[in-house]
VEXROKE-176372 format. One record per residue (C-alpha): residue number from 1; residue in one letter; x, y, z. Coordinates in pm, 1 decimal. Each point is the difference from the previous one (the first is absolute). Layout:
# residues N
    k  r        c1        c2        c3
  NUM  A         X         Y         Z
...
END
This chain:
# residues 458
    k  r        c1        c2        c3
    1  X    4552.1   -2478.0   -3092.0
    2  X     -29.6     372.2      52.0
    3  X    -358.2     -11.9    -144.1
    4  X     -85.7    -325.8     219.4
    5  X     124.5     205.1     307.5
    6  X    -185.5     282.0     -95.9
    7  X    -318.6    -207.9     -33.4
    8  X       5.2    -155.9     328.2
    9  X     114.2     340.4     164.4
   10  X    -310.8     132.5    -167.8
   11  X    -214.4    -290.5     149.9
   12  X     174.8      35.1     336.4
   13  X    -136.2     362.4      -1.2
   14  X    -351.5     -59.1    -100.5
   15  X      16.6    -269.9     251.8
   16  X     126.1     252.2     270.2
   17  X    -261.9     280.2     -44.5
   18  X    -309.7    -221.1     138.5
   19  X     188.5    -117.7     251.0
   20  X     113.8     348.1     107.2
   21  X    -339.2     114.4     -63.4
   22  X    -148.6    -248.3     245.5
   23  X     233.3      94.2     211.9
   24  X     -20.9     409.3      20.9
   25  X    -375.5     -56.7     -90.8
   26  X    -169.2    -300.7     182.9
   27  X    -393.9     -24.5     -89.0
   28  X    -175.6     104.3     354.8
   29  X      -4.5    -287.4     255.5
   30  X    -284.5     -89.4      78.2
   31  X    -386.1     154.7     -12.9
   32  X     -94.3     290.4     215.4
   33  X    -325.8     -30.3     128.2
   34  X    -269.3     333.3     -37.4
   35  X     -37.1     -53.7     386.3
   36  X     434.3      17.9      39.7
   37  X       2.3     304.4    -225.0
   38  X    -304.2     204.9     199.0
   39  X     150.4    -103.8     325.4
   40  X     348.5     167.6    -138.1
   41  X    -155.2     304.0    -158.9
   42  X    -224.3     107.9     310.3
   43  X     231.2    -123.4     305.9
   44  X     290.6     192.4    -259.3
   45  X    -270.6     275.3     -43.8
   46  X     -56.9      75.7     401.7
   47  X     355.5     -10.0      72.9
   48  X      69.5     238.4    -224.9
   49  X    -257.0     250.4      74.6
   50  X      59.4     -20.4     393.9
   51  X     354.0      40.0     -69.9
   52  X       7.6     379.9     173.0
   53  X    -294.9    -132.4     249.2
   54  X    -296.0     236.6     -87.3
   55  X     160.5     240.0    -244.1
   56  X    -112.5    -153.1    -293.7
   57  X    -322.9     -46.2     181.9
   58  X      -4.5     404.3      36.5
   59  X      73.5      56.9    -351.5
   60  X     271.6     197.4      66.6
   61  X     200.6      61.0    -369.1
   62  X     346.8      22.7     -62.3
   63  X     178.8     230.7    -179.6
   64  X     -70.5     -52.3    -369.4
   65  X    -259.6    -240.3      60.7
   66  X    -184.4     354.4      38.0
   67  X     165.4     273.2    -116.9
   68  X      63.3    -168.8    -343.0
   69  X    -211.9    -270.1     -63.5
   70  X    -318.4      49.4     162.7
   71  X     -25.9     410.9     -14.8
   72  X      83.4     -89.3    -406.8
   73  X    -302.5    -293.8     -35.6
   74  X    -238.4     243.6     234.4
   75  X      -7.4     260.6    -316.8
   76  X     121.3    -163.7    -298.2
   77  X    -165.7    -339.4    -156.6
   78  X     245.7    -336.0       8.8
   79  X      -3.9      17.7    -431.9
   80  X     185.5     353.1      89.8
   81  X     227.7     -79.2     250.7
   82  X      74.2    -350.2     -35.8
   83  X     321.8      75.6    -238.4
   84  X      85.7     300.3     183.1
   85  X     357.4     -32.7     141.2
   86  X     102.5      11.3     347.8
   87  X     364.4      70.2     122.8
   88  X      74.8     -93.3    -381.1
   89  X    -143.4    -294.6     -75.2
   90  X    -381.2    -179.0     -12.6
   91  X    -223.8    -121.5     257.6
   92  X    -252.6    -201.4     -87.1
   93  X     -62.9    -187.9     330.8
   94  X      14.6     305.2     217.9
   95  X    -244.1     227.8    -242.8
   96  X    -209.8    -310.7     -63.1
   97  X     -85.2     -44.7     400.0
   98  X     -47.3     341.8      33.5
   99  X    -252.8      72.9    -229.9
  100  X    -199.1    -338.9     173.5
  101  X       4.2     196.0     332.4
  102  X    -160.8     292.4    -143.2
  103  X    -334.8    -131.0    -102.5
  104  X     -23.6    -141.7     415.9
  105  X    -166.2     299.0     193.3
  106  X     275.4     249.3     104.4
  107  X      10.0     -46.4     385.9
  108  X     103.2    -400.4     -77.3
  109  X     237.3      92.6    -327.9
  110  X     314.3       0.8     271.1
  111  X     -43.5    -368.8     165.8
  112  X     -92.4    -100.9    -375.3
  113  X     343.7     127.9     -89.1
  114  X     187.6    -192.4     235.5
  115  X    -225.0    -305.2     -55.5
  116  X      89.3     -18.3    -356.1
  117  X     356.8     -10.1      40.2
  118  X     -22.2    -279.5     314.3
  119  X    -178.0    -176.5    -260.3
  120  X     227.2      28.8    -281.4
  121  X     288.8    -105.1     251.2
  122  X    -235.7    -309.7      95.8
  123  X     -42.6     -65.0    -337.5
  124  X     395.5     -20.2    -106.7
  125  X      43.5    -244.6     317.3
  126  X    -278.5    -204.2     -94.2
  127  X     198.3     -32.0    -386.7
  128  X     303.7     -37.0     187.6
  129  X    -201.6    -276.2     149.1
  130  X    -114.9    -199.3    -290.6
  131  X     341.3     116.1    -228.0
  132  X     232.3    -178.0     160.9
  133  X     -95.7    -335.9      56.7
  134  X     159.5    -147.0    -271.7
  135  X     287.3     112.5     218.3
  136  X     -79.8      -9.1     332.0
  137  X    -227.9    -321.4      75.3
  138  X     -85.1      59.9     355.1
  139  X    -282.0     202.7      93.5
  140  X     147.9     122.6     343.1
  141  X     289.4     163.5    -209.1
  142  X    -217.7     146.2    -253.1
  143  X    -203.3     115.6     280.6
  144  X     290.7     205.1     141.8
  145  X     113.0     144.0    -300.0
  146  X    -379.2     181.4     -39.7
  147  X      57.2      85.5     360.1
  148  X     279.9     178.9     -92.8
  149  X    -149.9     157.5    -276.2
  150  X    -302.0     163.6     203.7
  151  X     220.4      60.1     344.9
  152  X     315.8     102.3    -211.4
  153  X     309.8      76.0     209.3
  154  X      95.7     267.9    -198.3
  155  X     -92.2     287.8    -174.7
  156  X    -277.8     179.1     260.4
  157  X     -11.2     251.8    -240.4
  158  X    -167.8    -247.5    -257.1
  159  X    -274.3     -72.5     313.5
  160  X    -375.2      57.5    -125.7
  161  X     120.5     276.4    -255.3
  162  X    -172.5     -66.9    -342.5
  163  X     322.8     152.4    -147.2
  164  X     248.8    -173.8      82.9
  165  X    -212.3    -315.5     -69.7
  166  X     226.6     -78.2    -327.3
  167  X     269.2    -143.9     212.8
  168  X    -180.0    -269.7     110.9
  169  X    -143.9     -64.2    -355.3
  170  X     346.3      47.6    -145.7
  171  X      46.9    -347.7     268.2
  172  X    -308.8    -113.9    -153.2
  173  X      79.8      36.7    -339.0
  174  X     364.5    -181.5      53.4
  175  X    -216.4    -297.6     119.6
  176  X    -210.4      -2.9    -273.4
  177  X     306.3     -30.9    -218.8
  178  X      87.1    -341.1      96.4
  179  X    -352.8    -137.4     116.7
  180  X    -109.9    -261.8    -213.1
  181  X    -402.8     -23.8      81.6
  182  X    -184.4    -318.6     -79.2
  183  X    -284.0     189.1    -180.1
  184  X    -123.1     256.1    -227.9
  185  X    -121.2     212.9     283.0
  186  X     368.9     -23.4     168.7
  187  X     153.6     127.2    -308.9
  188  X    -275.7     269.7     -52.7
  189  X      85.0     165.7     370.6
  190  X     380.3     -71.9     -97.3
  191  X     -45.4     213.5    -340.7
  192  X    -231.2     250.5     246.6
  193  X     204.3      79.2     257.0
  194  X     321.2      70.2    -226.2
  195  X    -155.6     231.9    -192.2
  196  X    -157.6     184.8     290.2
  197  X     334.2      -8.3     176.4
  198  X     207.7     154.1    -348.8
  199  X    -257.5     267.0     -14.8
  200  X      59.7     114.7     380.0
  201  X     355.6      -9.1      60.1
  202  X     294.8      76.9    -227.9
  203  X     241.2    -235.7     188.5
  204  X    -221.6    -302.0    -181.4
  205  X     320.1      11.2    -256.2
  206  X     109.1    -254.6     230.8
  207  X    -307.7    -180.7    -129.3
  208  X      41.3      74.5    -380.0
  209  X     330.2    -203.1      55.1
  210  X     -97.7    -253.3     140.9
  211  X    -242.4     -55.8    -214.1
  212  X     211.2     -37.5    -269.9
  213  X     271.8    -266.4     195.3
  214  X    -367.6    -239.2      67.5
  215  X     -39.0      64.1    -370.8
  216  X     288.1    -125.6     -70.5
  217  X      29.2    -323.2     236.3
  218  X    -380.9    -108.2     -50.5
  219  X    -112.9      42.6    -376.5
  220  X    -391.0      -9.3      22.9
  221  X    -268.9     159.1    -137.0
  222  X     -90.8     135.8     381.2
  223  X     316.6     153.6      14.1
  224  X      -0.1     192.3    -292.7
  225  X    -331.6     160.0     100.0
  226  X     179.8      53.6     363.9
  227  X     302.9     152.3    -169.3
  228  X    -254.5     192.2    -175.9
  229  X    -234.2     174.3     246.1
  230  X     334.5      87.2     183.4
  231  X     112.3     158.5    -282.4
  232  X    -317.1     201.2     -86.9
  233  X       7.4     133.9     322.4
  234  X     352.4      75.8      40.2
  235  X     -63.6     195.1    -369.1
  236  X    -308.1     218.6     185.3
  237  X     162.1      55.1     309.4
  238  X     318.5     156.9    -230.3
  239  X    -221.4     175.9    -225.8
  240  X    -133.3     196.2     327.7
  241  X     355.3      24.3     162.7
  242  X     106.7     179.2    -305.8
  243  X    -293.1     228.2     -76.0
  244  X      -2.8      75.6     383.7
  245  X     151.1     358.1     117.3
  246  X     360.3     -27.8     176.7
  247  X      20.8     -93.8     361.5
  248  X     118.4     304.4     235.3
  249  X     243.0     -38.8     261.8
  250  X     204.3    -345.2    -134.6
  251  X     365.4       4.4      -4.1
  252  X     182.5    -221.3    -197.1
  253  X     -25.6    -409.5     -40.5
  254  X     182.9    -218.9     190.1
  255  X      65.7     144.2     316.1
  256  X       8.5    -360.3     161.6
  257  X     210.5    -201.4    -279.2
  258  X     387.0      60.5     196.3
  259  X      54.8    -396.2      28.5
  260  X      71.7     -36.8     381.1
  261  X    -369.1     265.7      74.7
  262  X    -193.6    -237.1    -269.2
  263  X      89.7    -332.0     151.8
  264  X     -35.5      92.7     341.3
  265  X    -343.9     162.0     -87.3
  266  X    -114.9    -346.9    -120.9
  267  X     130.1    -172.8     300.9
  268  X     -69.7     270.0     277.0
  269  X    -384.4      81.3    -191.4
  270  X     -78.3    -328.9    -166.3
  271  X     117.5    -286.8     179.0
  272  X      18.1     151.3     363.1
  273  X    -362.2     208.8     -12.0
  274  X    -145.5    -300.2    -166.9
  275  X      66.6    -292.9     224.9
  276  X      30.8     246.2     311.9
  277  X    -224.8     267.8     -63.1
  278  X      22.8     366.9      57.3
  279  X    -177.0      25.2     376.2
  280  X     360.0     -18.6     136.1
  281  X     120.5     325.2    -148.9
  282  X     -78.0     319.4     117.0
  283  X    -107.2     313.9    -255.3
  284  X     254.6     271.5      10.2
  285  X     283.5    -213.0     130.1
  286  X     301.2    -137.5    -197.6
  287  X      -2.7    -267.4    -243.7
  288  X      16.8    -326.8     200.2
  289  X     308.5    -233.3    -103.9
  290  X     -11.6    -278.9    -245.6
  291  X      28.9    -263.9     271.9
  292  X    -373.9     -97.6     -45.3
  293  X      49.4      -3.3    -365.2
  294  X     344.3    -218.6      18.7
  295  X    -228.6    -289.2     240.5
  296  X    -218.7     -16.9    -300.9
  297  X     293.8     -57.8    -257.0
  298  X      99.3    -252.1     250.6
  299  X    -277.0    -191.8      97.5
  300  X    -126.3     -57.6    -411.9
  301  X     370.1     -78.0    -111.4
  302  X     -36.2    -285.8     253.9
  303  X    -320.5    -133.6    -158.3
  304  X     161.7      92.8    -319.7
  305  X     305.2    -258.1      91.6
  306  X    -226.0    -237.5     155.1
  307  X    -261.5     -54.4    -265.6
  308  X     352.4     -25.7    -264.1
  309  X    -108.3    -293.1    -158.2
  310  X    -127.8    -149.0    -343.9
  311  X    -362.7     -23.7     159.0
  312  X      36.3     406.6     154.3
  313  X     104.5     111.3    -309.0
  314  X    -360.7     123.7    -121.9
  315  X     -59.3     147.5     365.3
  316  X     280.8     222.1     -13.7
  317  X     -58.3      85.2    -365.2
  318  X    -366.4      82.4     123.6
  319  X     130.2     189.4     277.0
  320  X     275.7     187.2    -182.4
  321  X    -290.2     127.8    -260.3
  322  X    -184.0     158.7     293.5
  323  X     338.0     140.9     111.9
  324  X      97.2     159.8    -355.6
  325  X    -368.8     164.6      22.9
  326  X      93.7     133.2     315.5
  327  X     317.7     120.7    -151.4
  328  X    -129.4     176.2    -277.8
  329  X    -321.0     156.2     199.5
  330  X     261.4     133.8     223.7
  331  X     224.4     112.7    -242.5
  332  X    -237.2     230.8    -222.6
  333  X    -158.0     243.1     252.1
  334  X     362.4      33.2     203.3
  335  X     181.3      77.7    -348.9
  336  X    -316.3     240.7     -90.3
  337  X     -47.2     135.9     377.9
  338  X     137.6     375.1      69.3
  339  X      73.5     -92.4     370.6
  340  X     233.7    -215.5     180.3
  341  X    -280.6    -205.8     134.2
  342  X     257.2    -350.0       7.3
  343  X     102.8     163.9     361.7
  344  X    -311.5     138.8     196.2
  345  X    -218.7    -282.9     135.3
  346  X    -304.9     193.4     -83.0
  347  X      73.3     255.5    -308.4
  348  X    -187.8    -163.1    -311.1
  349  X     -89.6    -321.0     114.5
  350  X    -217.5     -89.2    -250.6
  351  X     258.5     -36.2    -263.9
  352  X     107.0    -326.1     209.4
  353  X    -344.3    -160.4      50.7
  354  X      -4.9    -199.2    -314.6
  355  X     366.5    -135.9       0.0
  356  X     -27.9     -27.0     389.7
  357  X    -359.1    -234.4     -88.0
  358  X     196.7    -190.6    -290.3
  359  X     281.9     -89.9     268.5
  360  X    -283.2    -128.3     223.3
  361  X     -96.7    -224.9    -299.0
  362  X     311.3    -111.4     -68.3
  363  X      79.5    -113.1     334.9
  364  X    -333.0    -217.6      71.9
  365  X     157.8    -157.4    -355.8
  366  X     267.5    -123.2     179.1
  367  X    -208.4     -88.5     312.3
  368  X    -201.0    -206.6    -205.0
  369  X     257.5    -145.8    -129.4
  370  X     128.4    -171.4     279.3
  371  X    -336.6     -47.1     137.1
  372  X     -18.1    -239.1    -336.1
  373  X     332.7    -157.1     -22.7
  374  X     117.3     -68.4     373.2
  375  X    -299.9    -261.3     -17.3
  376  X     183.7    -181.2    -297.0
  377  X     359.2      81.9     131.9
  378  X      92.5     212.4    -237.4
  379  X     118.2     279.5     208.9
  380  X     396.0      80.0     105.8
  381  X     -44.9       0.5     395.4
  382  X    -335.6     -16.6      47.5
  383  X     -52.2     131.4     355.5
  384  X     225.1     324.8     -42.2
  385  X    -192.1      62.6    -305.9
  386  X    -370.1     -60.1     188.9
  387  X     137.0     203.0     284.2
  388  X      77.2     290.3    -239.1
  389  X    -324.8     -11.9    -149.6
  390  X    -166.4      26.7     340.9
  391  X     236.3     313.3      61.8
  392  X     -96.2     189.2    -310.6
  393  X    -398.5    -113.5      70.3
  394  X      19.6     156.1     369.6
  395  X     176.6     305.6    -104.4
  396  X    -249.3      90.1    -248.8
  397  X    -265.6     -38.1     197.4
  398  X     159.6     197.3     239.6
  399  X      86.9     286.1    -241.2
  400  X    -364.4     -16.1    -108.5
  401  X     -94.5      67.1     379.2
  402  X     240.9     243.1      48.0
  403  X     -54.4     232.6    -258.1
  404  X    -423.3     -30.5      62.2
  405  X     -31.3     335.4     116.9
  406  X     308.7     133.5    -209.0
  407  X    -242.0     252.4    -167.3
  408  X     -28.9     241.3     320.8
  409  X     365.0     130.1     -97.7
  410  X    -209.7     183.5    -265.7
  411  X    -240.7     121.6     231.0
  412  X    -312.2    -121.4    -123.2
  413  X    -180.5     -73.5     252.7
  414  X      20.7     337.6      60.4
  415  X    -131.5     115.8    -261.9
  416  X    -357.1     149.5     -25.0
  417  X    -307.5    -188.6    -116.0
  418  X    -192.3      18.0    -343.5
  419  X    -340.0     101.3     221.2
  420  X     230.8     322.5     139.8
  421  X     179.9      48.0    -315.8
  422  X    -337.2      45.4    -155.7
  423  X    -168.6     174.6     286.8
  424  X     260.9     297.0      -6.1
  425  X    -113.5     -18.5    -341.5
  426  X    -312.0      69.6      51.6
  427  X      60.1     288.8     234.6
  428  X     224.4     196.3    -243.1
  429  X    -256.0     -44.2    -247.4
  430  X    -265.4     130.4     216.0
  431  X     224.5     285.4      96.2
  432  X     -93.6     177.8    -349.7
  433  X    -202.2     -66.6    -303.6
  434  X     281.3      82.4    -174.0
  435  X     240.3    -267.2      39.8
  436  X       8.5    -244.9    -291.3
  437  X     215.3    -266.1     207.8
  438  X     159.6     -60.2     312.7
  439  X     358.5    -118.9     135.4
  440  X     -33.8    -250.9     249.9
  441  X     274.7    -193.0     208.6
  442  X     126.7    -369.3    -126.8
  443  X     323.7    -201.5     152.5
  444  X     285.4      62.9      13.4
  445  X     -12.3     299.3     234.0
  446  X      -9.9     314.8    -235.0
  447  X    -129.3    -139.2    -266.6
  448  X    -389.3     104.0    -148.0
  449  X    -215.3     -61.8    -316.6
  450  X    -244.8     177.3    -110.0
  451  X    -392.5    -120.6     -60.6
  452  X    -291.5     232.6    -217.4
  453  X    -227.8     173.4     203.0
  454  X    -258.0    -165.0    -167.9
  455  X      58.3    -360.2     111.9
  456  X      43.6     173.8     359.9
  457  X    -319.0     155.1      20.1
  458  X    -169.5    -289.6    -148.4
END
């Protein structure tokens, strides 16, 4: 008898593991049409690169975008620079655009720098797009959650900055994970974009792991190649974290992990910033309370109770993937962060962009959800849980709006153009035959990099 049960507890489990798999893994919807996916990429394209009104438009560079990755490509070849670490750690995205830029004429190398990452941003909505149809069905849902991805409400530091452009591929690279494409090509970008993404960021971990969980659930030939690439580049990435030189100025891990601080960073940061958006904090004030935060845990455990049936089951197990996602892209840069950035509004906000993107996801789950069962009745009072759902839809389009111009706290628009960076250039270089290269101002205020004299004079 013990071998019967043992038999049919075997079947049972074989059984299970499609049906989970369908579940956590649905094939995508329906077919995207080339004219859907251009109209995503280039609407998703403009937004992003008006984001700051004409400050992409002036090429003006930020930070690293210059200083690092962009003074590096102007002198050294990609082949030479393109395994160089930054800050500890690979960046194949950022060194890849900026060696692009540099074969443009100079004067247009700026705007072609804050092009590239609009486009890369419009490009991980437009995947966000097509990714998640096998979960969400509706296009004006989809649509929204690419909306969010090119407007996002947090993180201004991660606005038109080609280094910080790994958080929105780690986002990227957590949809690929449970996309199921209809076609070769599909699983081609899938297998593309997580190996770009593990050889730009090191907080793609999250990615080797999850990897590994698909592998596990859904036994395929696909998804030992996926569990593959993500490995590969997880194994480069750590090859170049630990040949790189030790980072300066980091105090110890785990500033963030007290219990009551982490939780209330995931609920103040997460939930709150990503339903309500940043535009109603103010830079240099106090931490705003959790109360935003605390409507969110709210409003989703009442679509959680209402869609508590046998027929909502694979919504909320859809929707609770998204969350864990969110959980553990939150928890890996807070644990690895040297700053308390759970309880200032705007210090590090890029380290909540992903998980704050993967709660967006998960909530247009349960949207969809009742959008499909209130029609067949399968939904636990069915106008409180259509009344939430238009709640959480208004409020993040309203957190979208509000945090539009979010990026002045960072004073970019202030900051001077490529043509003047490059014209005081000039100037210094005319100033003596002597000078090999010349400093010239970038954003933020105070911060230069430095360009050869010859490209100047040319």
């Amino acid at each position: 008898m013990l071998t019967q049960a043992a038999t049919d507890g075997g079947r049972a489990s074989k059984a299970l593991k499609p049906q989970l798999s369908e579940v956590l893994f649905p094939v995508a919807a329906d077919r995207v049409t080339p004219v859907e996916l251009a109209a995503v990429f280039l609407l998703g394209s403009v937004v992003a690169f008006f984001r700051l009104g004409d400050v992409a438009a002036r090429g003006n560079i930020w930070a690293e975008d210059g200083i690092i990755f962009l003074q590096t490509a102007l002198r050294h070849p990609w082949t030479a620079t393109v395994f160089e670490p930054y800050a500890g750690y690979m960046h194949l995205v950022p060194r890849t655009l900026s060696t692009l830029v540099t074969y443009l004429p100079l004067r247009d190398q700026g705007a072609a720098l804050d092009l590239s990452a609009a486009l890369v941003q419009a490009s991980v909505a437009t995947l966000a797009y097509v990714g998640t149809s096998g979960f969400i069905r509706q296009r004006l849902w989809r649509a929204i959650v690419a909306l969010c991805v090119v407007a996002v409400p947090v993180g201004p530091d991660a606005i038109e900055a080609i280094a910080n452009l790994h958080w929105f591929l780690i986002f990227g690279g957590c949809i690929c994970l449970v996309w199921t494409p209809r076609k070769p090509l599909g699983w081609g970008v899938l297998f593309g974009v997580l190996l770009i993404t593990t050889l730009s960021s090191p907080f793609a971990v999250v990615l080797l792991g999850g990897a590994l969980v698909r592998l596990l659930v859904q036994r395929s030939r696909a998804t030992v190649v996926l569990a593959g690439v993500v490995a590969t580049g997880f194994a480069i990435q750590s090859t170049v974290m630990v040949m790189a030189p030790p980072r300066t100025g980091i105090n110890t891990f785990g500033v963030d992990l007290a219990p009551a601080r982490f939780i209330a960073g995931f609920v103040r940061r997460v939930l709150g910033d990503a339903v309500f958006g940043v535009g109603r904090d103010t830079i240099n004030q106090p931490a705003p309370g959790l109360q935003a935060g605390v409507v969110v845990v709210i409003l989703v455990a009442v679509l959680v109770f209402c869609l508590s049936t046998s027929e909502g089951f694979p919504v909320l197990a859809r929707a609770g993937l998204f969350g864990a996602l969110a959980i553990l892209t939150y928890s890996v840069p807070v644990v690895a962060t040297p700053a308390l950035t759970t309880e200032d509004p705007f210090s590090g906000g890029r380290y909540y962009l992903a998980p704050a993107l993967l709660t967006i996801v998960a909530i247009m789950c349960l949207i969809q959800g009742v959008s499909d069962l209130r029609q067949r009745r399968s939904v636990r009072f069915g106008w409180l849980a259509v009344a939430v759902c238009g709640a959480l839809a208004v409020s993040l389009l309203w957190g979208v709006e509000s945090s539009w111009t979010v990026g002045k706290v960072w004073g970019r628009q202030d900051g001077p153009s490529w043509q003047a960076s490059i014209d005081q250039g000039r100037r210094a270089c005319a100033a003596s035959s002597a000078n090999v290269e010349a400093t010239v101002p970038i954003s933020p205020q105070g911060w230069t990099m430095s360009i050869p004299c010859a490209l100047l004079r040319g």
